[in-house]
C-alpha positions as CSV (number, residue, x, y, z in Angstrom):
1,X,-0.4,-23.4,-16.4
2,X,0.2,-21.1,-19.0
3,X,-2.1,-19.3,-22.1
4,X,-1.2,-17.5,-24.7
5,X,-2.6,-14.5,-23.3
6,X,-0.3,-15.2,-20.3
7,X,2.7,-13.0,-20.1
8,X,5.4,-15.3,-19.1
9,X,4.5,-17.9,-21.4
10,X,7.1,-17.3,-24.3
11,X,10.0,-18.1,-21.5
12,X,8.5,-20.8,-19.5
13,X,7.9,-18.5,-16.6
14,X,5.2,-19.7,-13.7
15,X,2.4,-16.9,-13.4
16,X,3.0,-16.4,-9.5
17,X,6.1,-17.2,-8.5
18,X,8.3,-16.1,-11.5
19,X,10.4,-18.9,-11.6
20,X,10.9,-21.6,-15.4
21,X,13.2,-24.3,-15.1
22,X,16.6,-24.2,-13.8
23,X,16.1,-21.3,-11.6
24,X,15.0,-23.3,-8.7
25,X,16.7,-26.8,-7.2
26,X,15.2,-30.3,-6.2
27,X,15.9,-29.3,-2.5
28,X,13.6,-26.5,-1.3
29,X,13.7,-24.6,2.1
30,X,10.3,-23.1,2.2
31,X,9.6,-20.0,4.8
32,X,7.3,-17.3,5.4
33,X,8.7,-14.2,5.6
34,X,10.2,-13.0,2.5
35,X,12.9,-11.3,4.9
36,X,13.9,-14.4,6.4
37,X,14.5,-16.0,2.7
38,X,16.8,-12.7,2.3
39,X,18.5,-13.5,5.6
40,X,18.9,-17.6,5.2
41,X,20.4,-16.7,1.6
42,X,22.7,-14.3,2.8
43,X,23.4,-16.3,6.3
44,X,23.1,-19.8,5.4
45,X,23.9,-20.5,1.8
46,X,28.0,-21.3,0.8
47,X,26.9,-18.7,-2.5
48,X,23.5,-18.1,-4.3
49,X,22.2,-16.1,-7.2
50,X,20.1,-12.7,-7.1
51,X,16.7,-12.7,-6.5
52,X,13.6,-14.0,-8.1
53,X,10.9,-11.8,-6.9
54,X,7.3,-12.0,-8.5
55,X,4.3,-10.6,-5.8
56,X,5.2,-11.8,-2.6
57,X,7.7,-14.8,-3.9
58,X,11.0,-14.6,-3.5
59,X,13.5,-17.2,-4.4
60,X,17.2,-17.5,-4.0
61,X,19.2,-20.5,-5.3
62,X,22.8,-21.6,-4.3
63,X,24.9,-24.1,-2.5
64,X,24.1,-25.4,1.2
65,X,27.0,-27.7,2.5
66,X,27.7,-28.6,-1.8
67,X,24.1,-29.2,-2.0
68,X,22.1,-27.2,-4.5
69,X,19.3,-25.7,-2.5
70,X,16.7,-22.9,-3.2
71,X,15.1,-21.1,-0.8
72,X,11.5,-19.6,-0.9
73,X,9.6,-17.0,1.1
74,X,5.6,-17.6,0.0
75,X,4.2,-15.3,2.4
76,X,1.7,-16.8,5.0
77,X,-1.3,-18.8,4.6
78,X,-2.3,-22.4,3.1
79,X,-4.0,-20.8,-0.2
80,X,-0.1,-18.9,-0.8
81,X,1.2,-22.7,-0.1
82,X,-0.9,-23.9,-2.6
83,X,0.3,-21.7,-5.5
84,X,3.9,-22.3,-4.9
85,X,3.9,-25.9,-4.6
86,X,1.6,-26.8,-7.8
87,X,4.1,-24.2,-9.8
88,X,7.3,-25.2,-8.2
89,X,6.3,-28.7,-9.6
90,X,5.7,-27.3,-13.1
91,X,9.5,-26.2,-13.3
92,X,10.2,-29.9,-13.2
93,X,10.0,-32.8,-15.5
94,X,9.6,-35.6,-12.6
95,X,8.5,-33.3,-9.8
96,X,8.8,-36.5,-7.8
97,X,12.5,-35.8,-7.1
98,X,11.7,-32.7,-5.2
99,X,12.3,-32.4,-1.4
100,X,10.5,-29.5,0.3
101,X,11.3,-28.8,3.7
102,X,9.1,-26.1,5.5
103,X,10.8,-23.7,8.3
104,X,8.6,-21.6,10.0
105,X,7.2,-20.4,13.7
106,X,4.4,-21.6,15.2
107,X,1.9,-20.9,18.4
108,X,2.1,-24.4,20.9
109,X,-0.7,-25.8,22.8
110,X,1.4,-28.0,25.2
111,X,2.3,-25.9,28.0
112,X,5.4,-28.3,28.5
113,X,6.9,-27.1,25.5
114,X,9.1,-23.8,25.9
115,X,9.7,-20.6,24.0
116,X,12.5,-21.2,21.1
117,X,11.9,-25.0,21.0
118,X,11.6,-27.1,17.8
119,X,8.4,-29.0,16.5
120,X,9.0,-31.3,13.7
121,X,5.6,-32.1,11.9
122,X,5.1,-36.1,12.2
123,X,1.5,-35.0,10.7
124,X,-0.5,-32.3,10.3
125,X,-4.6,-31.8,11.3
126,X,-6.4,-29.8,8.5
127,X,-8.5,-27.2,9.9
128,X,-7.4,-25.0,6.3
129,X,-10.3,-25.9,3.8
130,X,-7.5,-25.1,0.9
131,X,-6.5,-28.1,0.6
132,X,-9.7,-30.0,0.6
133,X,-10.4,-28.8,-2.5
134,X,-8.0,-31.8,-3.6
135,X,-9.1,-34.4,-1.6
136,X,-11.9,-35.7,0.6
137,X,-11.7,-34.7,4.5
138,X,-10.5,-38.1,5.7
139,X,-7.1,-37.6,3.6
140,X,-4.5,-37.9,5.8
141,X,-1.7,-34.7,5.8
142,X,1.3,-37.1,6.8
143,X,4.9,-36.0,6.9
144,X,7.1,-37.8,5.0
145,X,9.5,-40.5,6.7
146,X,12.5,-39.7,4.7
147,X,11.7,-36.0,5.6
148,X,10.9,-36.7,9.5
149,X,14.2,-38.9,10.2
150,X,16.2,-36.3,8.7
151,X,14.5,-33.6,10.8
152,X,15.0,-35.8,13.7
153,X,18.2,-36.1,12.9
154,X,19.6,-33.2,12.2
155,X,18.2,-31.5,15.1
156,X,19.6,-34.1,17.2
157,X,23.6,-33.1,15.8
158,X,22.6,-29.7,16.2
159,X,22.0,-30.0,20.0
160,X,18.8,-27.9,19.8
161,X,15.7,-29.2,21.6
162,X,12.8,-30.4,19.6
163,X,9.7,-32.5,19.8
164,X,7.5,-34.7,17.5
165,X,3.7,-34.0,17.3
166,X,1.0,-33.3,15.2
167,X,0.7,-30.0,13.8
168,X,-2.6,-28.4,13.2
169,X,-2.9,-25.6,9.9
170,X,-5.6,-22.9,10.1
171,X,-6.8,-20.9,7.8
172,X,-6.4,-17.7,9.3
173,X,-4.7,-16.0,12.2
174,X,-7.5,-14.4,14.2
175,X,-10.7,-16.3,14.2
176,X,-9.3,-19.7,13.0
177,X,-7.1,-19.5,15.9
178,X,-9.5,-18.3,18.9
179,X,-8.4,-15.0,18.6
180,X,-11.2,-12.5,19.3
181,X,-10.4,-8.7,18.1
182,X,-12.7,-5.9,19.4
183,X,-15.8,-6.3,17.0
184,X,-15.0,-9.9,15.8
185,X,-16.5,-12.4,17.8
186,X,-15.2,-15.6,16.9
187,X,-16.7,-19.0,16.6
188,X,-14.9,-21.0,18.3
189,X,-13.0,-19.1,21.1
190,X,-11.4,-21.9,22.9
191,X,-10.2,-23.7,19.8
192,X,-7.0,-23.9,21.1
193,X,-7.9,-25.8,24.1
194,X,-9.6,-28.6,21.9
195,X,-7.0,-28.8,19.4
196,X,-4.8,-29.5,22.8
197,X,-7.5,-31.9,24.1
198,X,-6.7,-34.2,20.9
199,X,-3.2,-34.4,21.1
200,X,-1.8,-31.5,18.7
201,X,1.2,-29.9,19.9
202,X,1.0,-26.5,17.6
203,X,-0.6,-24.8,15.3
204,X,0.2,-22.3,12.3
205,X,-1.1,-21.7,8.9
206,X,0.9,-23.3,6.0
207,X,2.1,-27.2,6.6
208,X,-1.3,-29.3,6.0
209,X,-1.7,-28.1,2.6
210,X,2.1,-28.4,1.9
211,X,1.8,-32.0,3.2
212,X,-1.1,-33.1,1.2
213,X,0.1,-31.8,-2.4
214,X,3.3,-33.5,-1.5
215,X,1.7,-36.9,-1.3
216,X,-0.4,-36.0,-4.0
217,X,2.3,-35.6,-6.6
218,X,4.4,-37.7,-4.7
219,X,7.7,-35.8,-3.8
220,X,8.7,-35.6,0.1
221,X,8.0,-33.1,1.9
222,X,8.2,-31.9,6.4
223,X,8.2,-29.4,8.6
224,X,9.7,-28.1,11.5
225,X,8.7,-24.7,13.0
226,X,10.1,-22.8,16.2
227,X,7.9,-22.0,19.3
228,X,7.1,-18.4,19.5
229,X,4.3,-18.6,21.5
230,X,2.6,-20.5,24.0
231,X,-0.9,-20.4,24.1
232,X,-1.4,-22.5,27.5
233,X,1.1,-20.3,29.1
234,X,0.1,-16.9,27.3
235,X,3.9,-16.2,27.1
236,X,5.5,-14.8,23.6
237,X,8.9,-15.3,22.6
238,X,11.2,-12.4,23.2
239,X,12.4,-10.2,20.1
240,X,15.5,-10.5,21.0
241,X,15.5,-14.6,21.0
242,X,14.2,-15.2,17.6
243,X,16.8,-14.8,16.0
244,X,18.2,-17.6,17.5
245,X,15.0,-19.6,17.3
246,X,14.6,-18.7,13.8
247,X,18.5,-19.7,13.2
248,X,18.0,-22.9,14.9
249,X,15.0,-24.1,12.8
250,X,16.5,-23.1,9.7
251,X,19.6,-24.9,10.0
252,X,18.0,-28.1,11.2
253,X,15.6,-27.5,7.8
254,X,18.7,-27.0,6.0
255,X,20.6,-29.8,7.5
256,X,17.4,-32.3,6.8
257,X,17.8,-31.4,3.1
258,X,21.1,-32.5,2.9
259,X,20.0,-35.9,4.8
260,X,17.2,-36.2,2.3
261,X,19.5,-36.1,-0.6
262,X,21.5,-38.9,1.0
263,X,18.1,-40.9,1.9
264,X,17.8,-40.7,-1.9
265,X,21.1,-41.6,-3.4
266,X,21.1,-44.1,-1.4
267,X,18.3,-45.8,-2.7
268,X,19.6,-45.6,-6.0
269,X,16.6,-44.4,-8.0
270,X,14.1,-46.7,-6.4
271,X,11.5,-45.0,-5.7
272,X,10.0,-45.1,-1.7
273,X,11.4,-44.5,0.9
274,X,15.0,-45.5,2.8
275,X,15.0,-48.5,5.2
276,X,18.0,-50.8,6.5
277,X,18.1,-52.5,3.6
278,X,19.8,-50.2,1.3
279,X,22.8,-49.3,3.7
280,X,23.6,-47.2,5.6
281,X,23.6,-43.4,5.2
282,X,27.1,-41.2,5.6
């Protein structure tokens, strides 16, 4: 990852996201906005450090419920995704112990599903071309289990309404999407209504190519986003209610991590995933 003509290679430092080992933990919140890593830092965590800013990146690392946790804002889109996982793995030697959990919002093409709700990623259809560039088309984006039951979980203590589907990534946010701009025709206008056709409950721009590297390199990874459109309906989440939203799917996110660290000690070290056999989980 590094040259000699790179300038963070003397200390270790990843080109893009400014981070060398030990700044970030094995249990990764990964968002958007910048802002909301600023917010879930400040909101969320029991105590974290100062900022690792490098472009868009921006890290904070601390304590969640005695859990070492870091949280990252990449920016939007699968190819930002892309940068942050592959060098988020170089700042480990066995990149197979991370857990990445992404929080984000997302558009929903199931008009049953209201403003505000949850959807946790069971698997993810990838209409992004980023990450194809690692694998053949027919690769399956799948969530992993470890990372769903805790999802499942967690939003289940939390009391917050949430629903299991398959998420589908674009590329973009306009034409990808169906969304035709004055002067930009798109290709496929009624996208949307397809993607619904075949069964995919939302769609947003970053958790196919998060899902793919994951399996990839091996370390778990999910997804759960908040509702803050719905594309059947035409109706768009209020300002005033995503905070809420937003608090809602971070602290289910946040609350998964904590169940995937159990999943894991659990096991012991053996690599996999949990199942009855190893015992129950606290």
């Amino acid at each position: 990852m590094t040259s000699a003509n790179d300038p963070h290679a003397a200390d270790n430092r990843q080109y893009h996201i400014g981070l060398r080992p030990g700044d970030v933990a094995p249990s990764i919140l990964m968002v958007g906005d910048p802002q909301r890593a600023q917010r879930i830092a400040d909101e969320f965590l029991d105590e974290h450090g100062s900022a690792f800013c490098e472009r868009e990146f921006v890290t904070f690392t601390g304590r969640y419920q005695g859990l070492p946790v870091s949280v990252m804002g990449t920016g939007m889109s699968a190819a930002n995704t892309e940068i942050a996982v592959i060098e988020l793995c170089q700042c480990f030697e066995d990149p197979t112990q991370i857990a990445i959990v992404r929080a984000g919002s997302c558009g929903v093409l199931r008009e049953e599903i209201d403003l505000g709700d949850l959807v946790i990623t069971r698997a993810a259809y990838r209409i992004e071309d980023t990450s194809t560039w690692f694998t053949g088309l027919g690769y399956p984006a799948s969530a992993h289990p470890e990372a769903v039951m805790s999802l499942l979980w967690a939003a289940s203590d939390r009391g917050v309404k949430h629903h299991l589907g398959i998420t589908a990534t674009a590329p973009g946010f306009y034409g990808a999407q169906g969304r035709e701009v004055a002067g930009f025709k798109v290709r496929e206008p009624n996208v949307q209504d397809r993607l619904a056709r075949e069964g995919v409950s939302n769609l947003e721009m970053e958790t196919s190519t998060l899902l793919t590297l994951a399996s990839l390199r091996g370390f778990r990874a999910g997804a759960v986003c908040a509702a803050y459109a719905n594309r059947p309906r035409n109706t768009f989440i209020e300002e005033q209610d995503k905070h809420v939203a937003e608090a809602h799917c971070v602290g289910v996110g946040l609350d998964a991590l904590v169940r995937m660290d159990r999943f894991a000690r659990s096991r012991g070290g053996v690599a996999g995933c949990w199942h009855p056999g190893f015992g129950v989980v606290e």
